[in-house]
C-alpha positions in Angstrom: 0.0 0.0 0.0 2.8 2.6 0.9 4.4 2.1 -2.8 1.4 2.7 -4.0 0.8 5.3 -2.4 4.4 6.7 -3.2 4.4 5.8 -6.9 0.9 8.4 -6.6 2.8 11.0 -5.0 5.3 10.8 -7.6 3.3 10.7 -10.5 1.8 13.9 -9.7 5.0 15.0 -8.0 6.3 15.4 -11.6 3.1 16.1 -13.3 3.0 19.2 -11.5 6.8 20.1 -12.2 7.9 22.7 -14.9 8.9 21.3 -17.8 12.8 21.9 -18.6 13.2 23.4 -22.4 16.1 24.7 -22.4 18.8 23.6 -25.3 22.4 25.2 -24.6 23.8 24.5 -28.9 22.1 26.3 -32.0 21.2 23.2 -34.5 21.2 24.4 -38.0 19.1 21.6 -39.3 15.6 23.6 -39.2 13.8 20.3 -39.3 15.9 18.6 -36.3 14.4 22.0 -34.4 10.9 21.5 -35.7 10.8 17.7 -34.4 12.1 18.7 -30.8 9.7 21.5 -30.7 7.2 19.2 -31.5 8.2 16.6 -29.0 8.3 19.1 -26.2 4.7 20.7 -26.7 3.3 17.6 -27.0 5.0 16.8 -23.7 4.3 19.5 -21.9 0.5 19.5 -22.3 0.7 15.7 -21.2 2.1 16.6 -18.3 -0.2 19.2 -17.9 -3.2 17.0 -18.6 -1.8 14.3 -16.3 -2.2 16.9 -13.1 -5.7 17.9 -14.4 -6.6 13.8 -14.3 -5.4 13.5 -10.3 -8.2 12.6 -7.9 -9.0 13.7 -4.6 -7.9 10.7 -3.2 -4.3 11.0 -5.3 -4.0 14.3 -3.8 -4.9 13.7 -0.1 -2.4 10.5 -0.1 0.3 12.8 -2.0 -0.4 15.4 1.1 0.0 12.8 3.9 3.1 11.2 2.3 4.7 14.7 2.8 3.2 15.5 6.1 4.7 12.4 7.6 8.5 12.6 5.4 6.9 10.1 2.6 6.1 7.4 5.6 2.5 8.1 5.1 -0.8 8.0 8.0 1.2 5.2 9.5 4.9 7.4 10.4 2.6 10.3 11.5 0.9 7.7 13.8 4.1 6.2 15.0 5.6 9.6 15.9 2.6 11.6 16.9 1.5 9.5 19.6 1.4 12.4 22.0 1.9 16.5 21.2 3.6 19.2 23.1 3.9 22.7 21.7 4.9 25.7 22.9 4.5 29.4 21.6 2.6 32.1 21.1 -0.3 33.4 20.3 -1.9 37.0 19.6 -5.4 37.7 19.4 -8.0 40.7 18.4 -10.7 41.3 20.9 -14.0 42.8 20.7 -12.3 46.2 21.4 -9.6 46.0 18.5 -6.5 45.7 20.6 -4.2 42.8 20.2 -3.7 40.7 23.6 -0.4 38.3 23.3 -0.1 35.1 25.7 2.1 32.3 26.2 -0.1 29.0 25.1 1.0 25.2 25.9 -1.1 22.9 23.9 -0.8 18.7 24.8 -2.5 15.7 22.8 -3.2 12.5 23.2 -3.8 11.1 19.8 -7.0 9.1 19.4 -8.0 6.6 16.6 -9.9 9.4 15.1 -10.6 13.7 16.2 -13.2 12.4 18.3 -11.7 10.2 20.6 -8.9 12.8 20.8 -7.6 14.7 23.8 -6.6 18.1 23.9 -5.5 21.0 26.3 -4.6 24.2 25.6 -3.6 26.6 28.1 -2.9 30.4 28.1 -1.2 32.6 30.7 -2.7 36.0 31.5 -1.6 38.4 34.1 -4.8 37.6 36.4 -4.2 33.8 35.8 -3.9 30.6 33.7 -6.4 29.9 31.5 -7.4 26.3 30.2 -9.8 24.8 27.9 -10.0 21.1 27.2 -11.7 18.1 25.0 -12.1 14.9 26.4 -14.3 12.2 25.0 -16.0 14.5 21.7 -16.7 17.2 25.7 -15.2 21.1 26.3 -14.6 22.8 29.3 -12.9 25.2 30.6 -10.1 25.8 33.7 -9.5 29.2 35.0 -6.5 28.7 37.9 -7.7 25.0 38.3 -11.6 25.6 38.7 -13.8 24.0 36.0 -16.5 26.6 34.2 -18.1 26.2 30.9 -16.9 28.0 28.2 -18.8 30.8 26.5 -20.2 29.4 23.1 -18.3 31.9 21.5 -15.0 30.6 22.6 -16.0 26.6 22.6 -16.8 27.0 19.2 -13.6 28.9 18.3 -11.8 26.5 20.2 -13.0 23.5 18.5 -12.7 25.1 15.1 -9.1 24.5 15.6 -9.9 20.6 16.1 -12.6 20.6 12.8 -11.2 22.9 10.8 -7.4 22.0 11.4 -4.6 20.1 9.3 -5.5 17.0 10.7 -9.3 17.4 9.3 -6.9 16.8 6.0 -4.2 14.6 6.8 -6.6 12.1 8.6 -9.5 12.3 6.6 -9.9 8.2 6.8 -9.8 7.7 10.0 -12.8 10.2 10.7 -14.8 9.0 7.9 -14.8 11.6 5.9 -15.4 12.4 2.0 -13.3 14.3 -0.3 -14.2 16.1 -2.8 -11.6 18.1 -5.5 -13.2 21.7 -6.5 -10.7 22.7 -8.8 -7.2 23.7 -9.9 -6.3 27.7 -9.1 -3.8 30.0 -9.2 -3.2 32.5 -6.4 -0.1 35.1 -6.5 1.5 32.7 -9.2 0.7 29.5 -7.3 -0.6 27.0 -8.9 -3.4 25.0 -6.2 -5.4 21.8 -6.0 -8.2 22.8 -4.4 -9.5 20.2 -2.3 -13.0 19.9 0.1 -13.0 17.8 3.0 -16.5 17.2 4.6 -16.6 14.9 7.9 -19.1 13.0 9.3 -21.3 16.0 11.1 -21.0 18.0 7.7 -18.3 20.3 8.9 -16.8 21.1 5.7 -13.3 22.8 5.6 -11.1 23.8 1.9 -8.0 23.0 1.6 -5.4 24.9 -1.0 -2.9 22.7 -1.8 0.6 24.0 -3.7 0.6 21.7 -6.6 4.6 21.8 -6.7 5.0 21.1 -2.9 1.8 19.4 -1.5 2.2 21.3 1.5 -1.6 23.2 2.7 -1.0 26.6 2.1 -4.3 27.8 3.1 -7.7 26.6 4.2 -11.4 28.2 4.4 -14.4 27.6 6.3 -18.1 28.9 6.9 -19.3 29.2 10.3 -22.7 31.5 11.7 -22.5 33.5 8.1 -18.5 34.2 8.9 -15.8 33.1 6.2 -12.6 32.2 8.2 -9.5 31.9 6.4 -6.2 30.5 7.9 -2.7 30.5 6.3 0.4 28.7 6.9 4.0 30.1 6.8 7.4 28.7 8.1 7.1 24.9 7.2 9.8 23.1 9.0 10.3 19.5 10.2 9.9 18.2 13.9 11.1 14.7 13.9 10.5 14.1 10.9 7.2 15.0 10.5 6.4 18.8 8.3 5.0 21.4 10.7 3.8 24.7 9.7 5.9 26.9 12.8 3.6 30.2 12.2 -0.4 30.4 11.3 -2.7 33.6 10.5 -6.9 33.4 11.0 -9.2 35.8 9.4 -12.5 36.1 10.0 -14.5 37.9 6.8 -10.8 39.5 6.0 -10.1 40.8 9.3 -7.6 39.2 10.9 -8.1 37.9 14.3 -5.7 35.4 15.2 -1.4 35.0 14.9 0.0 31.6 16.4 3.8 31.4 16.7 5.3 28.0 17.3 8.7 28.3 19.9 8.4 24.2 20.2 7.4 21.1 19.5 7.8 17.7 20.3 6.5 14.1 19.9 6.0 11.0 21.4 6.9 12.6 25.1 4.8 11.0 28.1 1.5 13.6 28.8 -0.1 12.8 32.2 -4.2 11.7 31.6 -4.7 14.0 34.5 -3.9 16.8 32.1 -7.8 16.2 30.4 -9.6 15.6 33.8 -12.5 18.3 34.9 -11.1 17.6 38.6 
């Protein structure tokens, strides 16, 4: 299944390269030149009709086999048993003035987003904040006493769950369907553009560079608000591509700056981490 998999990845890998047409020597024969010029169109638009022809499924596998350094779903599983990351993050509030915190976010990686755990913490001045999913649940921590969330910030919170890389990168294991919208081209870079809808309809686009397969960008709908999050600074923690800085919008505006400082893998996380008490 991997070569499989990797064969795909190549395929479009070169399907989506530039063609090389440069010849160093002059040929005098003028039909020599004719033939290669021939040759080379006819090449170059069945490369290009070769990346047209790539399926959602081509495309999602080519992604994961560069997420997880061309081991695939089952190196990102291996490695990623357990997530912390450090960093931080700037947000807009209500008022318009940017508040910066320190954040610590821990997983424990679950067969699918679902059965996933997952903490975030911020410090504040006033105090350490925390919210929390356990077992498909949020809730919040404020200095070690539980309170539920506003809906405003469980939902932003778990947009980072549904509408995240790993809505992409594990699309099987949460049952979801794929669907390719089209090929576009943003600031001179050439995108699949790829739709990911899960199991509760949460459907999150993904624009993925057709030369690099890493996601550049991805879109979402929620309450009549288009949120748009981009991904700069792609670098690998063992072994494994990570995106190190992240921008949200929310109808153009932006609201959101995360700012990786670290980021490990595999490291024990106490369960007591994801526990209301």
């Amino acid at each position: 299944m991997r070569l499989k998999y990797f064969v795909i990845f190549v395929v479009l890998l070169l399907s989506s390269a530039p063609l090389v047409s440069a010849q160093d020597a002059t040929v005098k024969d003028e039909k020599v030149e004719a033939t290669k010029s021939n040759k080379k169109s006819g090449e170059k638009k069945q490369s290009a009709d070769a990346g047209k022809s790539a399926t959602a499924d081509q495309i999602a596998e080519s992604v994961i086999f560069i997420y997880g350094s061309l081991g695939g779903r089952d190196y990102l599983k291996q490695i990623r048993k357990t997530t912390i990351e450090r960093g931080k993050i700037s947000l807009i509030n209500a008022e318009g003035k940017t508040e910066q915190s320190n954040y610590e976010r821990l997983i424990m990686r679950g067969d699918n987003l679902e059965k996933e755990r997952i903490r975030v913490d911020q410090e504040y001045p006033n105090g350490r904040f925390a919210m929390i999913f356990n077992n498909d649940k949020v809730f919040g921590l404020f200095n070690d006493a539980v309170f539920s969330p506003r809906e405003d910030a469980s939902k932003a919170f778990q947009n980072q769950i549904w509408h995240g890389l790993e809505a992409l990168l594990r699309y099987k294991e949460n049952g979801a369907a794929l669907s390719l919208v089209k090929r576009e081209k943003l600031m001179n870079v050439d995108f699949h553009v790829l739709d990911v809808t899960d199991k509760q309809n949460r459907k999150t686009r993904f624009y993925i560079s057709s030369k690099t397969y890493r996601v550049m960008m991805l879109e979402y709908e929620q309450d009549a608000v288009k949120y748009r999050r981009k991904f700069y600074d792609y670098n690998y923690a063992q072994g494994t591509l990570v995106p190190f800085r992240s921008v949200l919008w929310a109808n153009d505006k932006q609201i959101e700056e995360t700012n990786i400082q670290t980021i490990s893998f595999g490291q024990k996380v106490a369960e007591d981490a994801f526990k209301e008490s």
